[in-house]
VEXPAMI-162712 format. One record per atom (N, C-alpha, C): residue number from 1; residue in three letters; atom name; x, y, z. Coordinates in nm, 4 decimals, padded with zeros to 6 digits, m for minus. Layout:
% residues N
R    n  res  atom         u         v         w
R  NUM  ALA    CA         X         Y         Z
...
This chain:
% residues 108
R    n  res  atom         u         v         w
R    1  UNK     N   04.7320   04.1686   23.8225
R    1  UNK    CA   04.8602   04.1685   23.7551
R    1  UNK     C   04.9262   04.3047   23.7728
R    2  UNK     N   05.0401   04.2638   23.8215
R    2  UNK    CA   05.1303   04.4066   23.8252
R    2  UNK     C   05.1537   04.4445   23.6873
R    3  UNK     N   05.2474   04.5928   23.6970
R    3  UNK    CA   05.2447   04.6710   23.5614
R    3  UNK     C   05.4366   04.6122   23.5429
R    4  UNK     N   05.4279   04.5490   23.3896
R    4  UNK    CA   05.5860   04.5314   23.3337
R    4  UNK     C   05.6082   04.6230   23.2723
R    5  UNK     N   05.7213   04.6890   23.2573
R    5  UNK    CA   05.7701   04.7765   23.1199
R    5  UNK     C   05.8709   04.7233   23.0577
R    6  UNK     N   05.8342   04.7338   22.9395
R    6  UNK    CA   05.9666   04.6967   22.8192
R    6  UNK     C   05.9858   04.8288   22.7737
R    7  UNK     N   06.1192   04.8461   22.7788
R    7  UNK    CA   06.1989   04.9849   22.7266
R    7  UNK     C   06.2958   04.9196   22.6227
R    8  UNK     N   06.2558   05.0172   22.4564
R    8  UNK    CA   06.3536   05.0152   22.3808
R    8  UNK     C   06.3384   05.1431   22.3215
R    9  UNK     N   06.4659   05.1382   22.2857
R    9  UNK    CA   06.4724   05.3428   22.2505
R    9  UNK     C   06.5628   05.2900   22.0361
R   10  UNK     N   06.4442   05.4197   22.0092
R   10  UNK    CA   06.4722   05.3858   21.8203
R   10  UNK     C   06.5197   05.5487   21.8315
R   11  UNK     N   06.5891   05.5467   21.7750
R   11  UNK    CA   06.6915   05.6660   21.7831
R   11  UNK     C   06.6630   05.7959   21.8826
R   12  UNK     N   06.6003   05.8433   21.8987
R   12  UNK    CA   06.5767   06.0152   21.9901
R   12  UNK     C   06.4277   05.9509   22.0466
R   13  UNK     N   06.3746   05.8303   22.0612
R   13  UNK    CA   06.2428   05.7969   22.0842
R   13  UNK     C   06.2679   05.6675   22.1596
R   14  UNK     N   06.2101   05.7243   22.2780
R   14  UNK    CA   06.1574   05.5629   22.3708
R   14  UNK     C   06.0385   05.5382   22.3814
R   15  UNK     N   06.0665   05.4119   22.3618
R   15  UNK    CA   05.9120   05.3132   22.3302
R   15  UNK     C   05.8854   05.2644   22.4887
R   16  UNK     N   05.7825   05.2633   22.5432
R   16  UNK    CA   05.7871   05.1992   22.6514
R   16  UNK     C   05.6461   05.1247   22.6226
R   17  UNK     N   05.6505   04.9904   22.6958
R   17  UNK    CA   05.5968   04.8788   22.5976
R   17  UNK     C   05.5199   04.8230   22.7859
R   18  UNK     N   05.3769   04.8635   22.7724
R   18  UNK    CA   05.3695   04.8377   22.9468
R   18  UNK     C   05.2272   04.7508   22.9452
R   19  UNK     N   05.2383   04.6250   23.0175
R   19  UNK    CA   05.1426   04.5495   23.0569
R   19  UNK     C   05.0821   04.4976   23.1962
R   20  UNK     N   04.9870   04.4822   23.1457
R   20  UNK    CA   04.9160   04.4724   23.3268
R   20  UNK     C   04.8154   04.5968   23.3760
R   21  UNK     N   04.8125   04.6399   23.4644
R   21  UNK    CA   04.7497   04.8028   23.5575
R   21  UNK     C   04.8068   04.8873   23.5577
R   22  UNK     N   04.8001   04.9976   23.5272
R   22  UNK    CA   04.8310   05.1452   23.5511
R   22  UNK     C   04.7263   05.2027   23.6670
R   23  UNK     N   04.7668   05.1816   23.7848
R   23  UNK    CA   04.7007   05.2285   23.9170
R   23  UNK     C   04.7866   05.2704   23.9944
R   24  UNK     N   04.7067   05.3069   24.0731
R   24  UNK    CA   04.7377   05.3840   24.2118
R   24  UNK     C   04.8297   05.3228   24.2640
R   25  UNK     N   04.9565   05.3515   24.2996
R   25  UNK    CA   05.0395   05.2710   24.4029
R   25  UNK     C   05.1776   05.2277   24.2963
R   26  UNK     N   05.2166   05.1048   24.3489
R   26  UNK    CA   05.3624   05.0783   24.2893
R   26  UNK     C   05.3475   05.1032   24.1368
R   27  UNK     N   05.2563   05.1120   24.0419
R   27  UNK    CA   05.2557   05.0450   23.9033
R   27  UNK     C   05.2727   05.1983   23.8670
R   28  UNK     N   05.1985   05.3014   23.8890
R   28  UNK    CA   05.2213   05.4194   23.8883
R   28  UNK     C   05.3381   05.4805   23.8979
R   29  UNK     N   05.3897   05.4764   24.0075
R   29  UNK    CA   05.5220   05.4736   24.0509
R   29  UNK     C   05.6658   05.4246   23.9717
R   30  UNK     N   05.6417   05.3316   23.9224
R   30  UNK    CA   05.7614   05.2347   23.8353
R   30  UNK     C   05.7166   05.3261   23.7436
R   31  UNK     N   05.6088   05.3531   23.6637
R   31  UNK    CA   05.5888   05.4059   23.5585
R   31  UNK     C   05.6910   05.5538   23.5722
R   32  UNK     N   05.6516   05.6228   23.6244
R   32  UNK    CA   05.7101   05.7608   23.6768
R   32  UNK     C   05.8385   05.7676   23.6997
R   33  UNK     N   05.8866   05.7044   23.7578
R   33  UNK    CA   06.0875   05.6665   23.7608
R   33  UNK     C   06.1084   05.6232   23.6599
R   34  UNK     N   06.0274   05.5231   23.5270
R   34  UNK    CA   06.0559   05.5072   23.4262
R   34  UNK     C   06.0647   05.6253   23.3468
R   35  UNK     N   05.9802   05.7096   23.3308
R   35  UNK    CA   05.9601   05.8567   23.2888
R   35  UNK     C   06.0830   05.9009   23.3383
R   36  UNK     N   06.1132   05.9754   23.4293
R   36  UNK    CA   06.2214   06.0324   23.4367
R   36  UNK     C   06.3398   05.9884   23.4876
R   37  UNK     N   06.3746   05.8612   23.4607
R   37  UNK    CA   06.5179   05.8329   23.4229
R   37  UNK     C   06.5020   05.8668   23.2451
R   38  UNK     N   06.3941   05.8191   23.2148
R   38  UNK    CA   06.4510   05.8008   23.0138
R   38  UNK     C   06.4604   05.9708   22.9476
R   39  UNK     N   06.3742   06.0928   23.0469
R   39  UNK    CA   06.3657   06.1796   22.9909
R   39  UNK     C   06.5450   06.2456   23.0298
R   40  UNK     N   06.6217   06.2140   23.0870
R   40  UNK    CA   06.7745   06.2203   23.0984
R   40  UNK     C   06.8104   06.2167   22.9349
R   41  UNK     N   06.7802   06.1645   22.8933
R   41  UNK    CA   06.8552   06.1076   22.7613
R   41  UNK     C   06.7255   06.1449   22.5930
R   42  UNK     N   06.6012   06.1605   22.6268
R   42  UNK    CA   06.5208   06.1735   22.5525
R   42  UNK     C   06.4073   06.3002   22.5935
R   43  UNK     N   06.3472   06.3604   22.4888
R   43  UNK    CA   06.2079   06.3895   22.5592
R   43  UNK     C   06.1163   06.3447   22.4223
R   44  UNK     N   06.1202   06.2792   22.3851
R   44  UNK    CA   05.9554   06.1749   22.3067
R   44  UNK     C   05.9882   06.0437   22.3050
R   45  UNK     N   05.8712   06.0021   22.3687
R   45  UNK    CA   05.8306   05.8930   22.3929
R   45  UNK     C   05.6635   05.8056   22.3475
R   46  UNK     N   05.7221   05.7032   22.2948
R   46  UNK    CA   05.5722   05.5966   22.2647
R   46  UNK     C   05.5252   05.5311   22.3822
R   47  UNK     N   05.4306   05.5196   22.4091
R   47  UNK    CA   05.3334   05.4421   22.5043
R   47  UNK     C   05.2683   05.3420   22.4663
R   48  UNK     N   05.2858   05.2428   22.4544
R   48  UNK    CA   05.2243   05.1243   22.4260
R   48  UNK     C   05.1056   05.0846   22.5002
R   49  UNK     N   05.0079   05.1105   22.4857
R   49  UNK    CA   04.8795   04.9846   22.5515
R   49  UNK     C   04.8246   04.9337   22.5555
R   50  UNK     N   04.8592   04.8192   22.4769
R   50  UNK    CA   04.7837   04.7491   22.4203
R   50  UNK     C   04.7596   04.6298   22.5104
R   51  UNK     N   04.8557   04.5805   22.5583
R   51  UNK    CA   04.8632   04.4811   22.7328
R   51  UNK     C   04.8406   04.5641   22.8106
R   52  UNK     N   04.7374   04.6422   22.8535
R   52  UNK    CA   04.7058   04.7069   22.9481
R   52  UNK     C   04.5703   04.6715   22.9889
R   53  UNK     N   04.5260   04.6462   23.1113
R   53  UNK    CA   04.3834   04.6016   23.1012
R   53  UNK     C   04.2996   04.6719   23.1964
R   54  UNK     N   04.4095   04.7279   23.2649
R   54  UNK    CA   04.3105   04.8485   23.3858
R   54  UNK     C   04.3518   04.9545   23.3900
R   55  UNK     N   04.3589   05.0927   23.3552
R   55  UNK    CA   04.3905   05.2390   23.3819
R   55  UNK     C   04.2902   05.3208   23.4735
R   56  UNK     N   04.3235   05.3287   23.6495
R   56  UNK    CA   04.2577   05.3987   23.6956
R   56  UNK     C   04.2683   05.5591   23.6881
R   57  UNK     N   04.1715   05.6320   23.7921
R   57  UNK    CA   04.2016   05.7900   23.7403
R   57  UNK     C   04.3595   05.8431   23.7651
R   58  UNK     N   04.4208   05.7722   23.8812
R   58  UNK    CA   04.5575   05.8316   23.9149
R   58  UNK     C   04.6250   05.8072   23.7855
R   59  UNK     N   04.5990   05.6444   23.7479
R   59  UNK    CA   04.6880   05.6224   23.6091
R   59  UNK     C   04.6716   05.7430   23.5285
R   60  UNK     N   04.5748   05.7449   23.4773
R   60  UNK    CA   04.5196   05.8243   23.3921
R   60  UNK     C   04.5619   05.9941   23.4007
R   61  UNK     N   04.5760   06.0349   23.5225
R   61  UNK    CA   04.6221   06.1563   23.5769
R   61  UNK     C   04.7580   06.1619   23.5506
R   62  UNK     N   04.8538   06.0592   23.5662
R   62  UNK    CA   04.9941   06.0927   23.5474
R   62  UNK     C   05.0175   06.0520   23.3893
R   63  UNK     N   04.9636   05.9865   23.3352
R   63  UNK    CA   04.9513   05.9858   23.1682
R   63  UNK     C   04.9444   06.1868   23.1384
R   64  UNK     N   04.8580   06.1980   23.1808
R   64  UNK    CA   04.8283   06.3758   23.1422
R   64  UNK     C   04.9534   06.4340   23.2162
R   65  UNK     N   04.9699   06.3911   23.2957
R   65  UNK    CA   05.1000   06.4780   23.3332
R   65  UNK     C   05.2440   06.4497   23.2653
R   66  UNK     N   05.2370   06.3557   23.2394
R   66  UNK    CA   05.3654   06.3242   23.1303
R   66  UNK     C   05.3500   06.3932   23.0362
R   67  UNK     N   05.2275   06.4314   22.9561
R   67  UNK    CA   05.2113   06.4177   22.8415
R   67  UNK     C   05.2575   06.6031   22.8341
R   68  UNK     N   05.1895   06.6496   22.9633
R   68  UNK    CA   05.2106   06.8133   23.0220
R   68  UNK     C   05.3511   06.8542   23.0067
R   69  UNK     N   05.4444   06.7454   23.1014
R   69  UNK    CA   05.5881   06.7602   23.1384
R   69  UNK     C   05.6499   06.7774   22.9885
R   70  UNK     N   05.6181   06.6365   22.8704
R   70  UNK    CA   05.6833   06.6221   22.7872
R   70  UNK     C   05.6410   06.7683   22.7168
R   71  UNK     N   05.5571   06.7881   22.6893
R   71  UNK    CA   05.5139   06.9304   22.5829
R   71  UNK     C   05.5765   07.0369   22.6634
R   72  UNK     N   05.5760   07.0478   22.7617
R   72  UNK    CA   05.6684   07.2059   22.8179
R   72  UNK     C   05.8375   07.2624   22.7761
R   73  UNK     N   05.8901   07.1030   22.7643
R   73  UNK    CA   06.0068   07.0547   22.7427
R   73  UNK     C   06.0297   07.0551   22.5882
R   74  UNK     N   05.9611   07.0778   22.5185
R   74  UNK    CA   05.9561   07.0416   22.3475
R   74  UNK     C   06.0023   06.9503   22.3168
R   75  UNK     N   05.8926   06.8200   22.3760
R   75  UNK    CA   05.9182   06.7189   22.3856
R   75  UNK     C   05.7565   06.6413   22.3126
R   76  UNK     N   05.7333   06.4773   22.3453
R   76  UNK    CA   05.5927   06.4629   22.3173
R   76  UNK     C   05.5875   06.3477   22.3705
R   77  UNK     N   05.4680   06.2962   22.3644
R   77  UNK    CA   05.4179   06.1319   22.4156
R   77  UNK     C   05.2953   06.0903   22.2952
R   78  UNK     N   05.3112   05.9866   22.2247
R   78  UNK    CA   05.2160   05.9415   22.1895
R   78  UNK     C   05.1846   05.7806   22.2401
R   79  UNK     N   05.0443   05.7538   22.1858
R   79  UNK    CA   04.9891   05.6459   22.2494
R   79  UNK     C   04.9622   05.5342   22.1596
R   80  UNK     N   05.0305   05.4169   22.1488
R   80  UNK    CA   05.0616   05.3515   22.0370
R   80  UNK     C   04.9586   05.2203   22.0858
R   81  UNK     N   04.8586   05.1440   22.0043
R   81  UNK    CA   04.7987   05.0517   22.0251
R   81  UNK     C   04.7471   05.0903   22.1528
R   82  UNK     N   04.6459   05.1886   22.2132
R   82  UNK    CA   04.5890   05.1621   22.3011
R   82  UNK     C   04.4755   05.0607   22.3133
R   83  UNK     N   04.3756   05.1028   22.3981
R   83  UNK    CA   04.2903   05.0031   22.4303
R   83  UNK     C   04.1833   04.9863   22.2907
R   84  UNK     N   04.1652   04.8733   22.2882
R   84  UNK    CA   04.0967   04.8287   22.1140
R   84  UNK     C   03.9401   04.8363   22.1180
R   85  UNK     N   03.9071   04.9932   22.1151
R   85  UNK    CA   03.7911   05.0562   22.1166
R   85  UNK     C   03.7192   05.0129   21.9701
R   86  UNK     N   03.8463   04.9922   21.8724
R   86  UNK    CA   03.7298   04.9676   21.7278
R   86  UNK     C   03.6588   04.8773   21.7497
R   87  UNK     N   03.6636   04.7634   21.8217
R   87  UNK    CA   03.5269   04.7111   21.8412
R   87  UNK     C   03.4246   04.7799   21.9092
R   88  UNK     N   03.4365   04.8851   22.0013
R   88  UNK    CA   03.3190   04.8930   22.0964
R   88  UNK     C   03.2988   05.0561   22.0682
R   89  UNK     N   03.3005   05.0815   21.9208
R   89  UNK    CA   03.2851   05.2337   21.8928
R   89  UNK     C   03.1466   05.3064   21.9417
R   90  UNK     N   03.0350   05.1937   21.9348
R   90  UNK    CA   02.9061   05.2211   21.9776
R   90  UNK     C   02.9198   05.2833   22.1033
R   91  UNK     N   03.0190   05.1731   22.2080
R   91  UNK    CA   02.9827   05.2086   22.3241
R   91  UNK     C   03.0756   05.3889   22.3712
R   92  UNK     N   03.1234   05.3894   22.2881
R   92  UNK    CA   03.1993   05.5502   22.3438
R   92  UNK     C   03.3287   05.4733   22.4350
R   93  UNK     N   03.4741   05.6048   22.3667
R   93  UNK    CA   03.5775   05.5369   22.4573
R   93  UNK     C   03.5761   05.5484   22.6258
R   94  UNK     N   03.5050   05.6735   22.6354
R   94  UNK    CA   03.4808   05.6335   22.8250
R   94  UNK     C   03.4348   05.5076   22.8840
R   95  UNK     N   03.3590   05.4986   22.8098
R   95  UNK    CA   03.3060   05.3354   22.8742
R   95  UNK     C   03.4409   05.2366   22.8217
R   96  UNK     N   03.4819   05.2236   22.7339
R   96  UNK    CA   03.5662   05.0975   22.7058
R   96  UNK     C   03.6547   05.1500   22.8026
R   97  UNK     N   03.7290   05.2688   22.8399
R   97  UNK    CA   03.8437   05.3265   22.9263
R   97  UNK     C   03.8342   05.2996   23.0382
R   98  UNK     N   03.7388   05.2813   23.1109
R   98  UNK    CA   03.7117   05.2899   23.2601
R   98  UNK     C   03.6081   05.1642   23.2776
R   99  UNK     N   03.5847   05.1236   23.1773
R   99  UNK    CA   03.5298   04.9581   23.1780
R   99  UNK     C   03.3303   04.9754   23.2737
R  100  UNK     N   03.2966   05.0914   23.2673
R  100  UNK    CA   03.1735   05.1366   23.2631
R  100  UNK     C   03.1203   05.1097   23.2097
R  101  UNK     N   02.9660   05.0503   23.2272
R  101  UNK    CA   02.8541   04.9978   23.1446
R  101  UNK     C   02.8113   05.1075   23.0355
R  102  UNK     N   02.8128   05.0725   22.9210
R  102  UNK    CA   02.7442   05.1962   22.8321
R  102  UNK     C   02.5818   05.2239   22.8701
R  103  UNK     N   02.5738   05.3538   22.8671
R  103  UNK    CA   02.3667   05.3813   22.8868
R  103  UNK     C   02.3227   05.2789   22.7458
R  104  UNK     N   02.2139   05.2290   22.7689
R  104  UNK    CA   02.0746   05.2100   22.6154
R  104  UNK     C   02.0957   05.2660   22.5801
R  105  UNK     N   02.0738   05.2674   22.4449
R  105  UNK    CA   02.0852   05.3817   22.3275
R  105  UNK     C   01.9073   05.3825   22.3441
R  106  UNK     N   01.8252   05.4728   22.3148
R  106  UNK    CA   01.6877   05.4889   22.2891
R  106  UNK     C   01.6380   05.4658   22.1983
R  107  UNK     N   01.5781   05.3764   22.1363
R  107  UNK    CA   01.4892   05.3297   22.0322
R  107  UNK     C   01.4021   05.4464   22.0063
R  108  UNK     N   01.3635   05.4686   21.8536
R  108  UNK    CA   01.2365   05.5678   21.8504
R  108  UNK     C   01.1493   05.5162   21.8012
């Protein structure tokens, strides 16, 4: 599944509302022209990810770089409904993030 964005802006704040992959290639890309057309008119923005089901490292790399761009700018990004780790608190969010097997925990 490709990456959709829904853009709605609540007063000085755009929400961007994104489902599908955040990877390498076009989805990345749309994301990033989405970024800076909206920072024309704004610098904080919500990130929605809750319809998100794959974030590779590039994704993941330009997330930090937004997040870089927006703070230089006295600006911000937060991350609204990300991925729904309260179930899998055991397993640590790296593993739910990157969809990595958690290690055994060690019995004593």
């Amino acid at each position: 599944m490709q990456l959709a964005l829904q853009i709605q802006k609540m007063e000085a704040v755009a929400i961007i509302r994104c489902q599908g992959r955040i990877v390498t290639g076009d989805e990345v890309r749309a994301l990033q022209l989405e970024f800076e057309k909206l920072m024309q008119t704004t610098k904080k923005f919500v990130l929605q990810l809750a319809e998100v089901n794959c974030i590779d490292s590039v994704g993941l790399g330009a997330l930090v770089r937004f997040f870089g761009v927006l703070r230089n700018a006295r600006g911000g990004l937060r991350l609204g409904k990300s991925y729904p780790v309260a179930a899998h608190r055991r397993r640590g969010l790296i593993f739910v993030a990157t969809k990595l097997p958690a290690p055994a925990s060690k019995v004593i």
